[in-house]
C-alpha positions as CSV (number, residue, x, y, z in Angstrom):
1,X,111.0,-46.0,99.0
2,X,111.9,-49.5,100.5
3,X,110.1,-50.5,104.0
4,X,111.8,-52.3,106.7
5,X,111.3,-56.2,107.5
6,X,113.6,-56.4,109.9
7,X,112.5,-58.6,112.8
8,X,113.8,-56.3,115.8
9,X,115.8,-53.5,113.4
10,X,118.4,-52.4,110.5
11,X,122.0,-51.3,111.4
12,X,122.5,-48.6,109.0
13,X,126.5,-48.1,108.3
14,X,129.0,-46.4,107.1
15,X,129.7,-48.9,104.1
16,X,128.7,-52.1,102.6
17,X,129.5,-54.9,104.9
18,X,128.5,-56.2,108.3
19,X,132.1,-55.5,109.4
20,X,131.3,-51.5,108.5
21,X,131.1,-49.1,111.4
22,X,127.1,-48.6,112.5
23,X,125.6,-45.0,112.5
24,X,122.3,-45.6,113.5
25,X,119.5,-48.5,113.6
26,X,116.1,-48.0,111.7
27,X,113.2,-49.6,113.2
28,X,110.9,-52.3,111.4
29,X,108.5,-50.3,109.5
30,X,110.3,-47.1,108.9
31,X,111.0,-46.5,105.1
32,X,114.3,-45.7,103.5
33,X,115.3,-43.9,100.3
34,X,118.0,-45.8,97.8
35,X,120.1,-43.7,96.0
36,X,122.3,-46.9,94.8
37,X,123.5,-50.5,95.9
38,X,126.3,-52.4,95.6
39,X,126.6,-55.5,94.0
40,X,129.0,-58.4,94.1
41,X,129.0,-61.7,91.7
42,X,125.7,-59.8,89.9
43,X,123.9,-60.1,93.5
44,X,122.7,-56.5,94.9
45,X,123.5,-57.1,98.5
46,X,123.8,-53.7,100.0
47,X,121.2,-50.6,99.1
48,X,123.1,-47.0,99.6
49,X,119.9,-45.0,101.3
50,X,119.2,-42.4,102.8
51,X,117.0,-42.4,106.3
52,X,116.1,-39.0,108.4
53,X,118.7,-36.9,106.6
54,X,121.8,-39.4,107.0
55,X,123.4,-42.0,104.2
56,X,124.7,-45.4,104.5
57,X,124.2,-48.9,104.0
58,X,121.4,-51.2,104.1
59,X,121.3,-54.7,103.8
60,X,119.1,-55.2,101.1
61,X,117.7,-59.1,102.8
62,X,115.2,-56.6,105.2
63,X,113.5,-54.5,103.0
64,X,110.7,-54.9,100.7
């Protein structure tokens, strides 16, 4: 599992982009499950997780 660095939370959405539609927002702390990423020019940017039962998109800069 990955934890949360996020300074005041992460937007968890619907896809891999900032521009994707937000479904939730996991506070700093909380821990996610990846199930995948997404990675552009051989840089992982985006985690696919899962987080209290629902999937999306992380950015992968706030977790550790």
């Amino acid at each position: 599992s990955w934890k949360v660095t996020a300074k005041d939370y992460l937007v968890l959405r619907a896809g891999a982009g900032a521009n994707k539609a937000e479904i939730l927002r996991i506070k700093p702390g909380e821990k996610v499950r990846c199930y995948g990423y997404y990675s552009k020019n051989g840089n992982t940017t985006w985690l696919y997780v899962v987080y209290k039962d629902r999937v999306g998109f992380v950015s992968k800069g706030y977790l550790i």
